[in-house]
ROFI-886346 format. One record per residue (C-alpha): residue number from 1; x, y, z. Coordinates in Angstrom, 3 decimals. Each point is the difference from the previous one (the first is absolute). Layout:
N
REC     k         px         py         pz
REC   NUM          X          Y          Z
...
END
This chain:
334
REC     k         px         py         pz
REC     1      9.736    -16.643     11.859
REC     2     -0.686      3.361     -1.479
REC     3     -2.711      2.228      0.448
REC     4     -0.911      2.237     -3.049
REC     5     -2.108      2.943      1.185
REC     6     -1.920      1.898     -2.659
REC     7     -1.899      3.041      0.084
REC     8     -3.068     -0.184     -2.548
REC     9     -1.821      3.076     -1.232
REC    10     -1.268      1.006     -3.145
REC    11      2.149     -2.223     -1.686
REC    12     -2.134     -2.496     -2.347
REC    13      1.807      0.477     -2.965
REC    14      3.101     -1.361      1.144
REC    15     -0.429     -1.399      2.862
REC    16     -0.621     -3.689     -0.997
REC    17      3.528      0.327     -1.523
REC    18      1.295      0.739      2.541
REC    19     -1.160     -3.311      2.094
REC    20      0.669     -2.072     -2.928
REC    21      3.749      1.187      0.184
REC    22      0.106     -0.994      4.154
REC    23     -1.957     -4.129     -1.295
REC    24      2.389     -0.009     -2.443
REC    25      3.000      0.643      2.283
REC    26      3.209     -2.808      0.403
REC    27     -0.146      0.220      3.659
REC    28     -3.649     -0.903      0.921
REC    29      0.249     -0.191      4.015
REC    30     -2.244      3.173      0.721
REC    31     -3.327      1.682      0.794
REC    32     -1.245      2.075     -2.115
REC    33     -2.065      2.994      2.084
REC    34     -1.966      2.107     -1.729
REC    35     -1.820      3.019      1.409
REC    36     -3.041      1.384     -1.267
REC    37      0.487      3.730      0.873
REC    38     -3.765      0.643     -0.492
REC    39      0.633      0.238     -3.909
REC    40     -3.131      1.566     -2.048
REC    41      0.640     -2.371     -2.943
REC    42     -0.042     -3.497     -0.983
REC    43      3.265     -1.120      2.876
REC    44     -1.940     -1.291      2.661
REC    45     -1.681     -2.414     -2.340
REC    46      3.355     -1.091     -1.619
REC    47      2.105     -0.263      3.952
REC    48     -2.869     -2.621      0.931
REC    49     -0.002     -1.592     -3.818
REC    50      3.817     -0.499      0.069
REC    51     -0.336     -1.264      3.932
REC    52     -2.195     -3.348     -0.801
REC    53      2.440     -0.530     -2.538
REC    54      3.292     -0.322      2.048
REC    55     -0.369     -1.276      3.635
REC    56      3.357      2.179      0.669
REC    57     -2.184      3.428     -0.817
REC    58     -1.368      1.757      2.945
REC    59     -2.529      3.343     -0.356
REC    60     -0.573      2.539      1.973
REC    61     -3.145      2.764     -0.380
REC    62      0.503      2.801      1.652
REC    63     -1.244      3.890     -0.690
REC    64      2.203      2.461     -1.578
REC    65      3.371      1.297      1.257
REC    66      2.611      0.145     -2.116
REC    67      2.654     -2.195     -1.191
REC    68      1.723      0.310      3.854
REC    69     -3.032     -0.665      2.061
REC    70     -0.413     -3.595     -2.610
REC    71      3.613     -1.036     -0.040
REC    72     -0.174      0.249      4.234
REC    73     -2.967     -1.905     -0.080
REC    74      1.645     -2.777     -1.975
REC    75      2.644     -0.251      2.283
REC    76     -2.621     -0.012      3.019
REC    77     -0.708     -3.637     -1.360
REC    78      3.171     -1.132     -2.141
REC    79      1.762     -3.628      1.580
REC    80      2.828      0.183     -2.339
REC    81      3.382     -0.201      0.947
REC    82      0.724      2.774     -2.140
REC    83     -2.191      2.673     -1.654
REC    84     -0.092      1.812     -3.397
REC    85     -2.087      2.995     -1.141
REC    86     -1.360      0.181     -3.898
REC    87     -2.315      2.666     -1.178
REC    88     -2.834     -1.201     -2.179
REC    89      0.774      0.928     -3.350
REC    90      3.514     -1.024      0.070
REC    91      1.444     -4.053     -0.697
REC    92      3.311     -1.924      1.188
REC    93      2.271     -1.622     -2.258
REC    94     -0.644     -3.792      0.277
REC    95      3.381     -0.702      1.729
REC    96     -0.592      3.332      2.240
REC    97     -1.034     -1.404      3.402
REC    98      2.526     -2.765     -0.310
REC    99      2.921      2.343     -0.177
REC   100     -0.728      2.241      2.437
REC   101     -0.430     -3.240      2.706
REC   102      3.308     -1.242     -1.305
REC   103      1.451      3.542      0.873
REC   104     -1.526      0.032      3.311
REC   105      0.919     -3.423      1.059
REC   106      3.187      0.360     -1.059
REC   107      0.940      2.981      1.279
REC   108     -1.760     -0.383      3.315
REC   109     -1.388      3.876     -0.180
REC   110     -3.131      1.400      1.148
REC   111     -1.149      0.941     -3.017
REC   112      1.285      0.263     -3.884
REC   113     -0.648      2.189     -2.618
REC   114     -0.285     -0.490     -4.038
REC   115      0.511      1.416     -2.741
REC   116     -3.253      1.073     -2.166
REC   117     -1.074      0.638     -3.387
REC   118     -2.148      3.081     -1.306
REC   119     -2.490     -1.405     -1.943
REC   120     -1.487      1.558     -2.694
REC   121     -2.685     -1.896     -1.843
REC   122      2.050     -3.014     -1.165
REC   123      3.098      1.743      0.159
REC   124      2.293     -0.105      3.198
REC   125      2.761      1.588      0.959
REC   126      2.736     -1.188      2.466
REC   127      0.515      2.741      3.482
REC   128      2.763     -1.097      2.249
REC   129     -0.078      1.234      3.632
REC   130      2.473      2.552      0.885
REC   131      2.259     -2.274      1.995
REC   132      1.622     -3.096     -1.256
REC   133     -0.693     -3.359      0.187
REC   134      1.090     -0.974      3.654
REC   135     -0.670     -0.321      3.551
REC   136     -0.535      3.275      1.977
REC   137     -0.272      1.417      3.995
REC   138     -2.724      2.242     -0.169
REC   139      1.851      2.383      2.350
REC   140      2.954      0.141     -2.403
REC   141     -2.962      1.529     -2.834
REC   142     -1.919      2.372      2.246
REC   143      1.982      3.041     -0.745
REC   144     -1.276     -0.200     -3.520
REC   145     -3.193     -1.697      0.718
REC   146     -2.518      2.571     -0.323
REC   147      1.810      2.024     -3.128
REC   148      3.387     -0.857     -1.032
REC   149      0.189      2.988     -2.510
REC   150     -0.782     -2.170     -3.066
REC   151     -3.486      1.242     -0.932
REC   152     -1.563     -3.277      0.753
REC   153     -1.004      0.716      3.620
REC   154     -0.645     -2.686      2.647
REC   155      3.282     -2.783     -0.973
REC   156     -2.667     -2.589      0.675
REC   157     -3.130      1.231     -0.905
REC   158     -2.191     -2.727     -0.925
REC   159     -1.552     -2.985      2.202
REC   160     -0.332     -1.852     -2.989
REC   161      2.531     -1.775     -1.878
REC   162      1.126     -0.839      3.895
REC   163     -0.297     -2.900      2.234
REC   164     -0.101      0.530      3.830
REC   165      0.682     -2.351      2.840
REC   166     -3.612      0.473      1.800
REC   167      1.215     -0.669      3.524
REC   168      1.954      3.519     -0.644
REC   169     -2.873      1.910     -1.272
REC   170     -2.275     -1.271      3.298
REC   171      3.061      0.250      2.872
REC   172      0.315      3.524     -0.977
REC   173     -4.011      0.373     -0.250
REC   174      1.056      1.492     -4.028
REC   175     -3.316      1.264     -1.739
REC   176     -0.663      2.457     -2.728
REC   177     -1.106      3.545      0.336
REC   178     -3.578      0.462     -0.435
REC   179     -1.106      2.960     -1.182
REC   180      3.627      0.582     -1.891
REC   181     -1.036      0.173     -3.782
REC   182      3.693     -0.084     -1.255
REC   183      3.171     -1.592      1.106
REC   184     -1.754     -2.629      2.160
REC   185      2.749     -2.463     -1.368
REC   186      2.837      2.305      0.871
REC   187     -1.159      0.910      3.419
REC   188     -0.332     -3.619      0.516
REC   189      2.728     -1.072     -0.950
REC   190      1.995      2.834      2.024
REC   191     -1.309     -1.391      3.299
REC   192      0.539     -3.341     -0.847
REC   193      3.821      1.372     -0.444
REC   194     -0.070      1.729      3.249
REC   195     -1.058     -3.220      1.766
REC   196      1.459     -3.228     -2.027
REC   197      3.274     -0.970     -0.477
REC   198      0.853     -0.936     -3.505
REC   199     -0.865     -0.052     -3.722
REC   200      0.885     -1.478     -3.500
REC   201     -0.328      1.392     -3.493
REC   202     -0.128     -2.461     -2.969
REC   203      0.044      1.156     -3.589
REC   204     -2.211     -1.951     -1.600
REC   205     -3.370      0.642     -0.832
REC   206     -2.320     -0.867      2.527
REC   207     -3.003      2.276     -1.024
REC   208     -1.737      1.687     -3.005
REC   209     -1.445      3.638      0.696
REC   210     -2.368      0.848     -1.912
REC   211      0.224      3.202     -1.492
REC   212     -3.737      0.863     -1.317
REC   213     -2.645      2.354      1.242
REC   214     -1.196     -2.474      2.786
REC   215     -1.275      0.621      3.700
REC   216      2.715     -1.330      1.670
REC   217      3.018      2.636     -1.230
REC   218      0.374      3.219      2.048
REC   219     -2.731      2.981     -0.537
REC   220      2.742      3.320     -0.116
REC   221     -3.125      1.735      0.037
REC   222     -1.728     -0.972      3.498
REC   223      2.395      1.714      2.389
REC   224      3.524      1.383     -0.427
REC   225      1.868     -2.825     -0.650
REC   226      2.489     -1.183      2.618
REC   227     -0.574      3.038      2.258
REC   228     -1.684     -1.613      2.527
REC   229      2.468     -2.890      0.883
REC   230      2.684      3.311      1.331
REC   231     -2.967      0.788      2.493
REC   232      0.353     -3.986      1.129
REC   233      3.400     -0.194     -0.260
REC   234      0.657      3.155      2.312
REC   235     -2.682     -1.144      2.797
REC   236      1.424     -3.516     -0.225
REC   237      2.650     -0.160      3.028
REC   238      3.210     -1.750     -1.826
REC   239      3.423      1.096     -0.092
REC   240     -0.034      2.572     -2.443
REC   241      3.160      1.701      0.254
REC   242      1.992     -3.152      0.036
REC   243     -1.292     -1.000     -3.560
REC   244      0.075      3.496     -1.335
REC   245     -3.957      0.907     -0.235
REC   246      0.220      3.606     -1.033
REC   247      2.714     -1.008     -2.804
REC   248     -2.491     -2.576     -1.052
REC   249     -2.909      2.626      0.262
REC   250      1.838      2.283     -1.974
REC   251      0.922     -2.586     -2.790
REC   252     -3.963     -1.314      0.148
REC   253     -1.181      3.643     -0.775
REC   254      1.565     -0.017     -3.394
REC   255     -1.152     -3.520     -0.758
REC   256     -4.023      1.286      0.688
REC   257      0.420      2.825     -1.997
REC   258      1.486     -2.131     -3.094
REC   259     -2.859     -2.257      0.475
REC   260     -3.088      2.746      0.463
REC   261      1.838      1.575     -3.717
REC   262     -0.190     -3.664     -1.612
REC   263     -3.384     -0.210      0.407
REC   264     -1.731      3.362      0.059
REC   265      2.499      2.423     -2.208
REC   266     -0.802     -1.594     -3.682
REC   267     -3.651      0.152      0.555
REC   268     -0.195      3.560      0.543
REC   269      0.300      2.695     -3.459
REC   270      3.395      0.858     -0.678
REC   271      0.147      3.478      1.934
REC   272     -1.541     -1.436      3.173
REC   273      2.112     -3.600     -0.212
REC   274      3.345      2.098      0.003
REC   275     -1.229      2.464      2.909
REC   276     -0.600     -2.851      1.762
REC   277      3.051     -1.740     -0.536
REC   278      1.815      3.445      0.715
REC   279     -1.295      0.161      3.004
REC   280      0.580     -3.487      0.677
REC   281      3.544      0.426     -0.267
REC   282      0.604      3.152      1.481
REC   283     -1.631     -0.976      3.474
REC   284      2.144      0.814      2.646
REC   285      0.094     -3.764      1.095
REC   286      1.151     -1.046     -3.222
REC   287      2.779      1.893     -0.041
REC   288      1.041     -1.248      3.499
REC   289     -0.482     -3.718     -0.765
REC   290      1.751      0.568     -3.336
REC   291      3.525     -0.119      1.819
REC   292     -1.070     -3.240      1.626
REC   293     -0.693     -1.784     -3.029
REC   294      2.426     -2.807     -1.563
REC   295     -0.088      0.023     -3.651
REC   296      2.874     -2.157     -0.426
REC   297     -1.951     -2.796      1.594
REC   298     -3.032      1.018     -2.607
REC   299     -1.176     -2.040     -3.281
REC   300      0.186      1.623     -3.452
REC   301     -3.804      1.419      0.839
REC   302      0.594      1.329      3.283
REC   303      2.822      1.614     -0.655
REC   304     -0.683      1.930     -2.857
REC   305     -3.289      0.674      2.274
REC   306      2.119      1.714      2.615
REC   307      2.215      1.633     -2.158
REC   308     -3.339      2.109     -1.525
REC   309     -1.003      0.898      3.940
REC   310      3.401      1.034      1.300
REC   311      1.061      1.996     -3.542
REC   312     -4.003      1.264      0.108
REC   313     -0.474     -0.472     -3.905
REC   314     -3.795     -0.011      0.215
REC   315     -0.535     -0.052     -3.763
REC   316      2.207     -2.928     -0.691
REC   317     -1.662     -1.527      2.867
REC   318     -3.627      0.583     -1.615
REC   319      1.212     -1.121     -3.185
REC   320      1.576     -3.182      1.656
REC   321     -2.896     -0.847      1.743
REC   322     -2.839      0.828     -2.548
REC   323      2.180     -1.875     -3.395
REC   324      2.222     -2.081      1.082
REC   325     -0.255     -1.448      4.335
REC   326     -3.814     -1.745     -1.670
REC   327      2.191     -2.129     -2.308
REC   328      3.389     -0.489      2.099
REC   329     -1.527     -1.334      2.872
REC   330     -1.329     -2.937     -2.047
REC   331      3.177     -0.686     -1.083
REC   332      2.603      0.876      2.610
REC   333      0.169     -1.335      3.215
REC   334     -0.909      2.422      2.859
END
């Protein structure tokens, strides 16, 4: 059996989707949890609505703390053999549950890892994992775990679209950070690698993200983003030389500063957007982690992304990203 643990705030207006999606699934052998994170609007009142309707729906209340704090008090109560996250304003493919259990089953792995779709309204489009479809040691991926010079940061960086053994997220006492506003998943993920054994990746679509302006996706604006996992990472006793930490530092400081110039440097007037991405560019840890970086392992986007940073063509970038990034990543897979 499964347990599906999902987060619920502030997300009415797609959040009975999103259950819909889970009834509607080919493999039915779960329990659905969903966890009231103290939500101001109408969720609490649709959790216990959708919970007399399916005997398999559990709810839990709670008061606010963040999409961490809910997901580890799903998993406080989940019986499930195996567990899977989903955010609230996101849906699964009808056949998605059954093919990551296959994949598990199959491959006899702790935990396996799909492939999702950006959604944006009814549009979707396909993005593969970085690794091929396979089985994996975790210890054989930890030198490129936390930034393997692609742009795209942690290589697994969601809990969702994922299905984990459960008896391997409790033996190693596995919970996410409270508190941590950003790269929860990552972090998570991370120790799971530093603990568990082995992984798959399938290529099929397991997942649909949506893309919208909805509670669930990151807030840039709340704290710089991705900062704050270094200051975990480099308390957190692990062999860090041994899987190259300071290469993968390095490599991770370019990748923040691409993302804080996606989503702040085309909102700003023209002067002020290209100071900023200037001085984005120019910082004296981007230039470091520059020589780190792997473009030939890069997609169309992120390479011609890097290629702007290391060459420092600010004005192309602005261009780029104010005309022509809005439209591309609709259409071309990141």
């Amino acid at each position: 059996m499964i347990s599906i643990i999902i987060p619920v705030y502030r997300a009415e207006t797609f959040f009975d989707e999103c259950v819909r999606s889970i009834l509607a699934q080919s493999y039915n052998n779960f329990e659905l949890i969903l966890v009231d994170d103290g939500s101001p609007d109408r969720c609490p009142e649709l959790c216990d609505k959708w919970a007399i309707t399916d005997a398999r729906i559990k709810v839990i209340h709670k008061q606010n703390g963040g999409v961490s704090s809910a997901r580890n008090s799903g998993l406080e109560i989940a019986s499930g053999e195996y567990i899977c996250f989903v955010d609230s304003d996101d849906t699964i493919p009808v056949n998605g549950l059954q093919t990551l259990v296959s994949s598990i089953e199959q491959s006899n792995v702790d935990v396996v890892f799909g492939m999702f779709q950006f959604q944006y309204g009814d549009k979707l489009l396909p993005h593969a994992l970085r690794l091929p479809k396979g089985k994996y040691l975790f210890k054989d991926v930890l030198n490129d775990f936390i930034d393997d010079g692609t742009l795209g940061g942690f290589l697994l960086g969601s809990a969702c679209a994922a299905l984990y053994k459960r008896k391997v997220i409790m033996a190693n006492h596995l919970r996410f950070m409270e508190g941590l506003k950003n790269n929860e998943d990552g972090l998570f993920n991370f120790e799971l690698a530093l603990d568990a054994d082995s992984f798959a990746v399938v290529n099929t679509p397991v997942y649909n993200y949506r893309q919208d302006d909805v509670p669930s996706k990151p807030n840039r604006m709340n704290e710089n983003f991705g900062e704050k996992v270094f200051d975990i990472l480099d308390m957190k006793e692990w062999p860090k030389d041994k899987y190259q930490y300071e290469i993968q530092k390095a490599r991770r400081n370019v990748t923040l500063v691409w993302w804080d110039i996606l989503h702040f440097a085309a909102d700003y007037p023209f002067l002020k957007s290209l100071a900023f991405i200037r001085k984005n560019v120019n910082h004296p840890n981007v230039r470091k982690g520059i020589n780190y970086m792997k473009p030939e392992r890069m997609n169309l986007y992120k390479r011609v992304i890097f290629y702007l940073m290391k060459y420092r063509l600010c004005l192309t970038f602005y261009f780029l990203l104010k005309y022509v990034m809005p439209v591309m990543q609709k259409k071309v897979a990141r």
